[in-house]
C-alpha positions in Angstrom: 10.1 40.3 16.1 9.6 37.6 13.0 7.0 35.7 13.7 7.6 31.9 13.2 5.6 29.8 10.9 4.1 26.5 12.2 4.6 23.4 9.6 3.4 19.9 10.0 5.3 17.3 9.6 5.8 15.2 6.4 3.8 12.1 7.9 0.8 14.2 9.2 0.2 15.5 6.1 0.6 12.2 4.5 -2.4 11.3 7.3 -4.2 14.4 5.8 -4.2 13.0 2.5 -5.4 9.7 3.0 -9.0 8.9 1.8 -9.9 7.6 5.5 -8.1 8.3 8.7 -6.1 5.3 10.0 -7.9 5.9 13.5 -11.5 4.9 12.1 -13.6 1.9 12.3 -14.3 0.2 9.5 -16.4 -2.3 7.8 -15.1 -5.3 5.3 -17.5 -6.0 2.8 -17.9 -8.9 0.3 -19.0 -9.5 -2.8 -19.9 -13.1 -3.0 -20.7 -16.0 -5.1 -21.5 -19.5 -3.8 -21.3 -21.6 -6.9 -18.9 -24.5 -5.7 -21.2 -27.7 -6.2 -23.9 -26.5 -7.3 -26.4 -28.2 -9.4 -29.1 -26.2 -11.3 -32.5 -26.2 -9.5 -31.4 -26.8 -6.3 -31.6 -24.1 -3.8 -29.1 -21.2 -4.3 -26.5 -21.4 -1.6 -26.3 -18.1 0.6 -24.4 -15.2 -2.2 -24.6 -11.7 -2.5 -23.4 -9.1 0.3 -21.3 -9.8 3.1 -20.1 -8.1 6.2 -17.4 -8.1 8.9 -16.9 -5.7 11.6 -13.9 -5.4 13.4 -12.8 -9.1 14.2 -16.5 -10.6 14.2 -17.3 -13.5 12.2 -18.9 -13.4 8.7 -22.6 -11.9 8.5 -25.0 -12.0 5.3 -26.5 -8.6 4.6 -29.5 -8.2 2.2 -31.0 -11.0 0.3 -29.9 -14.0 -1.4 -28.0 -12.6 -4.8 -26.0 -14.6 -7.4 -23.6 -11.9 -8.6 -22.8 -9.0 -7.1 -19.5 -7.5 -8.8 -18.8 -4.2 -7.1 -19.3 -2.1 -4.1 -18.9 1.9 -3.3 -20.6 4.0 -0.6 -22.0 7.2 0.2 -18.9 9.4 1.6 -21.6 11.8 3.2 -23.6 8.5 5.1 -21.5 5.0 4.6 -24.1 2.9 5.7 -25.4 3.3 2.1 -24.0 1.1 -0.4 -24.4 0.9 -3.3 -23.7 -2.7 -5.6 -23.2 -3.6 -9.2 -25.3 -6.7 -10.0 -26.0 -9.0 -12.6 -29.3 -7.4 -12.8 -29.3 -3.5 -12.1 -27.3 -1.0 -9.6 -28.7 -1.4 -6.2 -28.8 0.8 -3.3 -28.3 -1.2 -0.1 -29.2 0.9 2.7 -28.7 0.6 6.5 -25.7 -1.3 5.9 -26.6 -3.3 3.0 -29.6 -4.7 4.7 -32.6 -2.9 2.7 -32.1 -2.7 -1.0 -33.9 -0.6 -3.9 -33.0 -1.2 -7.5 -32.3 1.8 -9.4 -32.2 0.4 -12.9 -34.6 -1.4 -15.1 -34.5 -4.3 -17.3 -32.9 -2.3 -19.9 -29.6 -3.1 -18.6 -27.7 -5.9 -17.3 -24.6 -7.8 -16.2 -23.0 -4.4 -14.5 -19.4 -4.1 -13.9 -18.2 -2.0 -11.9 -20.0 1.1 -9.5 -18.1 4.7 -8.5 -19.4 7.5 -6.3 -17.9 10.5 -7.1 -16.8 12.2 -3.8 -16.8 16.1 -5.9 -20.3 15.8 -7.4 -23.0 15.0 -4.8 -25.7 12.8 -5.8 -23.1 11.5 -8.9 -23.1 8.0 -9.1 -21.6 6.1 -12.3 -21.8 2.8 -13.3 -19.7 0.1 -15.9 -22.0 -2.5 -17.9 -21.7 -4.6 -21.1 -22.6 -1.8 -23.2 -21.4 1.0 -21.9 -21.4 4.0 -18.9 -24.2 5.4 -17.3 -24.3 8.3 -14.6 -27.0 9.5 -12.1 -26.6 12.7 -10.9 -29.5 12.7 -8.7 -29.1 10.1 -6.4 -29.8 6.9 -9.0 -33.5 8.8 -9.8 -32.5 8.9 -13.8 -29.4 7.4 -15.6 -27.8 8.6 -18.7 -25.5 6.9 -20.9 -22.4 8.1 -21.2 -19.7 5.4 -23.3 -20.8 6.9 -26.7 -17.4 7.9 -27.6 -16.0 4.1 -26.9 -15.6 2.4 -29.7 -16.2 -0.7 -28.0 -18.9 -0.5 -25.2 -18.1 -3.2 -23.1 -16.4 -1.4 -20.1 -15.3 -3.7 -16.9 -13.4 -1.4 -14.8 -14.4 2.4 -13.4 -13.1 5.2 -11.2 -13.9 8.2 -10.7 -11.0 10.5 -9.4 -11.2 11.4 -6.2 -9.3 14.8 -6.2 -11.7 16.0 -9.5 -15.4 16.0 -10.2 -16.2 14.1 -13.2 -12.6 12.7 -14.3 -12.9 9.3 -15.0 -10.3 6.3 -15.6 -12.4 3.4 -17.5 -11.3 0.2 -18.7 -12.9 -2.1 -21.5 -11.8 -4.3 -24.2 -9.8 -2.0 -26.1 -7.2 -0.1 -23.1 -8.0 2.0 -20.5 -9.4 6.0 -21.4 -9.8 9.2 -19.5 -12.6 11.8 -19.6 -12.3 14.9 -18.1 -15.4 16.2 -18.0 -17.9 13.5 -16.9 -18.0 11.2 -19.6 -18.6 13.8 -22.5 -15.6 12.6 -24.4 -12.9 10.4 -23.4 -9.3 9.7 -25.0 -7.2 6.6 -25.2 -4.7 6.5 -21.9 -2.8 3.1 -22.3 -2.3 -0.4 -22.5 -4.0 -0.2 -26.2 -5.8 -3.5 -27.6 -5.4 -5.3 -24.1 -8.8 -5.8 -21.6 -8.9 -4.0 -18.2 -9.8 -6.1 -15.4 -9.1 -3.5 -12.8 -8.6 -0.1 -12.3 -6.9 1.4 -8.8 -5.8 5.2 -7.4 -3.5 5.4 -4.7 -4.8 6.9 -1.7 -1.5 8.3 -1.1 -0.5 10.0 -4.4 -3.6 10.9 -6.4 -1.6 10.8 -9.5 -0.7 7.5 -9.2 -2.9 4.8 -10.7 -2.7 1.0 -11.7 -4.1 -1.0 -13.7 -4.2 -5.1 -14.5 -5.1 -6.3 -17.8 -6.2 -9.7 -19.2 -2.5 -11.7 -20.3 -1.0 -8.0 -20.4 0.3 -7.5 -17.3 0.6 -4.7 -14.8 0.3 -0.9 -16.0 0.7 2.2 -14.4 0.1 6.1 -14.6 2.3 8.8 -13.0 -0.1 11.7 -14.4 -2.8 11.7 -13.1 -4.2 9.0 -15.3 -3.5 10.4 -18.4 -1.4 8.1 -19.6 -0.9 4.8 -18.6 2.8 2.7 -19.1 3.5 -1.0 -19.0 4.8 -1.7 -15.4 7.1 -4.8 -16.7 6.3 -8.4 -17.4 4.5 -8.4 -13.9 1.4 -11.4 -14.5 1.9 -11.1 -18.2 0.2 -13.8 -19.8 -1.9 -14.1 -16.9 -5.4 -12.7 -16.0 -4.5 -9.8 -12.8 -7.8 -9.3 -11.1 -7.6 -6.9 -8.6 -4.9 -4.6 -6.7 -4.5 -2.8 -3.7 -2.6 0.2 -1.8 -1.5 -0.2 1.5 -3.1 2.5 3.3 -1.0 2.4 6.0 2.1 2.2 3.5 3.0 4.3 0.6 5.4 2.0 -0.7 3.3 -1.7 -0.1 1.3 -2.8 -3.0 -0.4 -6.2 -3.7 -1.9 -8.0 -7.1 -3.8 -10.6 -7.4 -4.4 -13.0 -9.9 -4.8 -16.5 -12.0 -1.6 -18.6 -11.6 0.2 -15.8 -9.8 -1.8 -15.3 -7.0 -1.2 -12.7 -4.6 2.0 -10.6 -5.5 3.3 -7.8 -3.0 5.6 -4.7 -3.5 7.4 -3.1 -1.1 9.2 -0.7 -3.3 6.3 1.2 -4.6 5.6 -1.2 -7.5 9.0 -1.6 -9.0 9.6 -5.1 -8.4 6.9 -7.7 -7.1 7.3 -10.8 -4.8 4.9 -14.0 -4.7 3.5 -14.6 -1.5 1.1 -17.7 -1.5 2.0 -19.5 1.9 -0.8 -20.8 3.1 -3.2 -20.7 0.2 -4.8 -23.7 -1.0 -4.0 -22.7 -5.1 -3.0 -19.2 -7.4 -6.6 -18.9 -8.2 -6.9 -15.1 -6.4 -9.6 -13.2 -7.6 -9.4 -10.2 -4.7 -7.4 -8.8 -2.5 -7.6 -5.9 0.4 -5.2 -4.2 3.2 -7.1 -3.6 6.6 -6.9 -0.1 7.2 -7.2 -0.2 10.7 -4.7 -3.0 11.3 -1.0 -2.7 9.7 0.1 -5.6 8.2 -3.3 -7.4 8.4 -4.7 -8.1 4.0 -7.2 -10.6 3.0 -7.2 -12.6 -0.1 -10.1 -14.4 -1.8 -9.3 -18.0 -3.6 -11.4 -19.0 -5.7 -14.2 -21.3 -4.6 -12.2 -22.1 -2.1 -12.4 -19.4 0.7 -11.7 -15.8 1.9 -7.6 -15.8 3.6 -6.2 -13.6 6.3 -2.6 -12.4 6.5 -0.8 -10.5 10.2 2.1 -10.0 8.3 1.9 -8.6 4.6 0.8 -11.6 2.9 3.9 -13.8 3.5 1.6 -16.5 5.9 -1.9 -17.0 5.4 -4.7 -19.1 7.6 -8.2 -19.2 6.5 -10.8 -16.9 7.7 -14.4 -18.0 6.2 -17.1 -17.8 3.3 -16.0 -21.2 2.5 -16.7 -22.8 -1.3 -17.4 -19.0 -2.6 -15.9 -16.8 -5.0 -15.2 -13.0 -3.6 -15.7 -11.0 -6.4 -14.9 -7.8 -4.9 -13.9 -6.6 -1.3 -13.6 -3.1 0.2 -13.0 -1.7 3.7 -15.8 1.5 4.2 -15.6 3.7 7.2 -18.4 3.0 9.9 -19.1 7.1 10.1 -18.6 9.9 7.6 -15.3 11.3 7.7 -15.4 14.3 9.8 
């Protein structure tokens, strides 16, 4: 007799292929800057990391930083973070409340931060000049944006399918190097700056990126080339994006004038949704994993925003007067 094969359905192995299992608990951390009023010399108004678990209120983690621009984790233990600062890469342990700079005074104003998930112990940074990448834990750094012809790089991901392919995003497009920042190659959006760089966690050859005035572009190969997406936030500044994890086909932008822009159609057309927010001055924008439906936007130096229902209502949710320079939703456990 035949024997009959077993095969899972289409949504469970969509499940499979997420980066974190719906079912988790997770964290929402902040980026912050408090800069709203402030007059030089007085005392610096509480910046730097924030955390919320679940639906608790708004705690400060670590100490009092200006400028914090990015945040990643440590897949294997999540309650190490690691942040781009102003001032070096830092490795916030125990949930961002002990921190250890891993860079000296040899480089500043850092951009961006990427763990890559293949390579243990691979951690790469974006800074004003250029790449660097540890690959033992942050103990040595090694620059790695030779072959840029202009170093400046503001955006940085590291695939998370691949060890050591890299999508990175400066003043002159966005390029891809497939073998750890040895060489890279021009991918798109030639001549226009990269503000942000995204992967799906659906589709990992899917990828987005938003430009400075250029708009919306997007790769269908795995990064390796890189298409305008249509006159989505052209002329504007697009500061961040986000994939519905829950949702294949919801995406949001955010941005200067535009605000927060959602897809349902997996980015073919966009729709504003603003109600609620005090102006269009979005700098951030994230889905809640764990809650369908429920995103958070930041406006600037005004306050953090909460949507229930895909960004079409918002109501106000804290870190009033700040700027949210980044935000990102990491798993309270390793993924088992």
């Amino acid at each position: 007799m035949a024997r009959l094969q077993s095969r899972q359905p289409a949504w469970l192995l969509l499940l499979a292929a997420l980066p974190f299992p719906l079912s988790a608990q997770y964290t929402l951390y902040a980026c912050v800057t408090s800069t709203k009023d402030y007059v030089v010399g007085a005392k610096l108004p509480a910046s730097g990391l924030f955390l919320k678990a679940s639906d608790s209120v708004w705690q400060h983690a670590g100490y009092n930083h200006p400028f914090l621009t990015a945040i990643d984790y440590d897949p294997a233990d999540p309650s190490i973070l690691y942040l781009a600062a102003g001032n070096a890469l830092i490795r916030a342990a125990d949930h961002g409340k002990t921190w250890k700079f891993l860079t000296g005074s040899d480089v500043t104003e850092l951009r961006d931060v990427a763990v890559d998930r293949n390579a243990p112990g691979t951690l790469y940074f974006a800074h004003s000049h250029g790449i660097r990448v540890s690959r033992d834990g942050g103990a040595t750094w090694q620059e790695i944006g030779a072959g840029l012809h202009r170093k400046y790089t503001e955006a940085l991901r590291v695939d998370r399918r691949q060890a050591g392919v890299l999508i990175a995003g400066g003043e002159e497009g966005i390029f891809r190097s497939a073998d750890g920042g040895g060489t890279w190659r021009i991918a798109g959006a030639a001549g226009f700056q990269i503000l942000r760089i995204e992967q799906s966690p659906h589709d990992p050859c899917e990828w987005l990126a938003t430009t400075q005035k250029g708009g919306l572009f997007a790769s269908h190969d795995c990064g390796k080339t890189f298409e305008n997406a249509g006159r989505i936030g052209a002329g504007r500044n697009l500061y961040d994006i986000a994939f519905d994890p829950a949702d294949p086909k919801r995406i949001a932008v955010a941005g200067w004038d535009p605000g927060v822009l959602v897809s349902e159609d997996g980015g073919r057309t966009f729709q504003p949704r603003n109600t609620g927010l005090p102006r269009l001055a979005v700098m951030s924008v994230a889905f809640d994993p764990a809650k369908p439906g429920r995103m958070y936007s930041s406006v600037s130096d005004e306050a953090l925003y909460v949507s229930e229902d895909g960004g079409r209502s918002w109501a106000k949710d804290g870190l009033d007067g700040t700027v949210v320079n980044r935000m990102k939703f990491i798993p309270m456990g390793p993924a088992k």
